[in-house]
N, C-alpha and C positions, 0 to 999 in steps of 0.2 A: 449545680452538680459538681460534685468535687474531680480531682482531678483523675484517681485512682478508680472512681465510679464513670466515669468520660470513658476511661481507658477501654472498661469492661460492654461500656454498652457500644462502642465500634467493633469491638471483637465480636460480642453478639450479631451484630447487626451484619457484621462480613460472613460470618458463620451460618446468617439464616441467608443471606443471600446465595453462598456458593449452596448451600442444601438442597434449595431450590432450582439450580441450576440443572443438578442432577449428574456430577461427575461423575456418579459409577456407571451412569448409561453413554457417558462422552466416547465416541469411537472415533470421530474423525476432527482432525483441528487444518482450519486452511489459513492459509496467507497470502495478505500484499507481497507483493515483492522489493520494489522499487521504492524507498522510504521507508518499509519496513525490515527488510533484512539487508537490502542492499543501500550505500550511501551512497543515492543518485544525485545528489548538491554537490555532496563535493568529490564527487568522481569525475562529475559531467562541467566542472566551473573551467575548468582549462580550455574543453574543444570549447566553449560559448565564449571566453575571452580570448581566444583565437580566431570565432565570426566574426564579432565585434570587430579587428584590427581588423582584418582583411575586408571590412565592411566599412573602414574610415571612420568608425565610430568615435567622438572622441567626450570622455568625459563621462562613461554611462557606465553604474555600476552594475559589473556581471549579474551580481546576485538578485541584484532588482527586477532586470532584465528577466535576466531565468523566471521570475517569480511571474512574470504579466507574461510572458510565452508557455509557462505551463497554465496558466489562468485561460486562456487560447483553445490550448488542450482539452481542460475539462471542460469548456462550452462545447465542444467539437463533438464530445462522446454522445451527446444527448441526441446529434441527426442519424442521417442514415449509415451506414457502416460502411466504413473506409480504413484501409489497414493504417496503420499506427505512423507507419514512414511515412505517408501522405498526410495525414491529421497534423506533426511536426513540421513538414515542412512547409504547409500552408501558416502554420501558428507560427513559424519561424517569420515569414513572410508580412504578416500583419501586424507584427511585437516590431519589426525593423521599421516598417511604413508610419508608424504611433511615434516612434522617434523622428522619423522624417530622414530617415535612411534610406535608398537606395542603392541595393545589394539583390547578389542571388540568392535566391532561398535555398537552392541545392547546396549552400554552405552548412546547411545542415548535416552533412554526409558528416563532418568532423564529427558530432554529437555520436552517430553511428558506430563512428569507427572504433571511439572510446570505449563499449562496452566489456570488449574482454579486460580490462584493467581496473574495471570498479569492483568495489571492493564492499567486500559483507561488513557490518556492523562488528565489533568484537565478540559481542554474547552470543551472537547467532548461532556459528556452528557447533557448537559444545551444547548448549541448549537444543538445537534441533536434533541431536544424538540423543539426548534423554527425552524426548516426548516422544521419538520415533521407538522406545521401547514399549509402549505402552499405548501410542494412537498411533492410525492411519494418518498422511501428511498431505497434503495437498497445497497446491500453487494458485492464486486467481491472481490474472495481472493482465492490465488495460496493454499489453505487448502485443508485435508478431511473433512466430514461431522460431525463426530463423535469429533475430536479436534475442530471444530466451536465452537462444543454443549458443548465445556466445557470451552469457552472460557466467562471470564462475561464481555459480552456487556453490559448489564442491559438493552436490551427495544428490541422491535422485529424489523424486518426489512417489506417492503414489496414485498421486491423482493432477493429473495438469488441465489448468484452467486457460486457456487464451482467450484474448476478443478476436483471435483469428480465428479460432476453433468456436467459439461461440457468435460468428458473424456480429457481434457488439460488444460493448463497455460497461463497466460495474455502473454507473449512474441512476439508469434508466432500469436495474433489473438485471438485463439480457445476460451479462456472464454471471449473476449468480443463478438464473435460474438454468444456466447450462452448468455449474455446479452441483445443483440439487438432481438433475435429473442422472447426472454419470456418478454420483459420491455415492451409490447402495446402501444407505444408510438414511435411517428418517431423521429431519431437517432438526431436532429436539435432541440429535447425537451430534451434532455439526455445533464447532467455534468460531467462528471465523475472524482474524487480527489483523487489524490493517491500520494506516499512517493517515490515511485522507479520509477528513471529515467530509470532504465534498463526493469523495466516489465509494467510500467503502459504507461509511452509516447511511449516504442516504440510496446507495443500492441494496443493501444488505436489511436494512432492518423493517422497512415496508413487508420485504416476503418472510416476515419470523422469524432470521436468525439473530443469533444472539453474534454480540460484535464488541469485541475486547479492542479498545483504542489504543492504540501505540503511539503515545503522546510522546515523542524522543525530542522535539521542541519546545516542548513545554508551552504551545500556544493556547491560544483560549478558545473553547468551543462557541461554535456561531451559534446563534439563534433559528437561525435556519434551516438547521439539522437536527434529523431524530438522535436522540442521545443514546450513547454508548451505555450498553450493558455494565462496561468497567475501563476502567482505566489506568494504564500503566506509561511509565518513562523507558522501558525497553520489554523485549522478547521475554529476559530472561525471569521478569516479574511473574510471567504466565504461572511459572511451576509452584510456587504459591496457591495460587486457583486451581489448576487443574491434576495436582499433584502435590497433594497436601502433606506438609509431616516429614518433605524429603527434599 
């Protein structure tokens, strides 16, 4: 296939996909929060190389760290529901013990504290002004209520998703299906855009929604997950798909 006929049969091929989709029935678009609009790595790498020293760590790198204590996390969502601050600070507790550290786990509180200073994505908020012309917005995010409130999104949502409000985590179901039942909207008008392969495709696409990856690391998808509807490197790719021509 030559190269100008390649061109034409992706444009087809994207063209019958979003068709299919049904973007003139699209009402409501929802989102991750934390990896997807917010940049929770590197907002959060300072309080955790702050545990680290106050925990004598010597030699271990934050980012590794961070990565096998969020790893903690997402096994944590699949038990019984426990608020968010206790899921961390027990995964804070067993990521320190794996190194053979001996520290308190309420040094977690610095992670806490950092929230009101993380910071959105660049494309975020200029992007979430033009989809909020035209859809309903909505939040799902593995959070408590009280760390949302102190997180600066800078604009409101219209629909808020918690695993506090939905007594559980995107993994298993439990906050998308308290999604589906408060979004007024049937589940074939719902997007919903998330960062983690591990809580958003494989909460999300089990119960039929469709699920746009926000691939910003450019990692490779696991085998082990249902695959994404679509896939983008930021938010701002969305308006392409859902807002074509503009």
């Amino acid at each position: 296939m030559a190269d100008g006929e390649l061109q034409i049969h992706r444009e087809s091929e994207h063209k019958k996909t979003t068709d299919g989709f049904g973007v003139a029935q699209l009402k409501l678009l929802s989102f991750d929060v934390f990896g997807t609009l917010i940049s929770v790595r590197d907002s959060s790498y300072g309080a955790f190389a702050k545990i680290l020293r106050e925990s004598g760590a010597v030699g271990i790198d934050v980012r590794a760290f961070w990565e096998s204590w969020e790893e903690r996390n997402i096994a944590a969502y699949w038990g019984p529901y426990r608020p968010y601050k206790q899921i961390c600070e027990e995964s804070l507790a067993a990521a320190l013990e794996a190194c053979g550290i001996k520290a308190r786990p309420g040094l977690i509180s610095y992670y806490f504290e950092a929230f009101p200073q993380f910071r959105l994505y660049p494309d975020v908020a200029d992007t979430l002004d033009r989809l909020s012309r035209r859809f309903r917005l909505a939040i799902v995010s593995n959070i408590d209520d009280d760390l949302l409130a102190m997180t600066p999104l800078k604009r409101t949502f219209d629909l808020i998703c918690t695993a506090e409000r939905a007594k559980g985590y995107k993994p298993d179901g439990t906050l998308f299906r308290y999604l589906l039942a408060n979004a007024g909207v049937a589940r074939e008008e719902i997007l919903h855009s998330g960062q983690s392969q591990f809580t958003d495709m494989v909460g999300a696409k089990p119960l039929g929604l469709r699920v746009a990856w926000i691939n910003r690391r450019a990692i490779a998808l696991s085998q082990e997950v249902p695959r994404p509807d679509w896939e983008f490197p930021d938010v701002q790719s969305l308006i392409s798909l859902v807002m074509p021509g503009q």
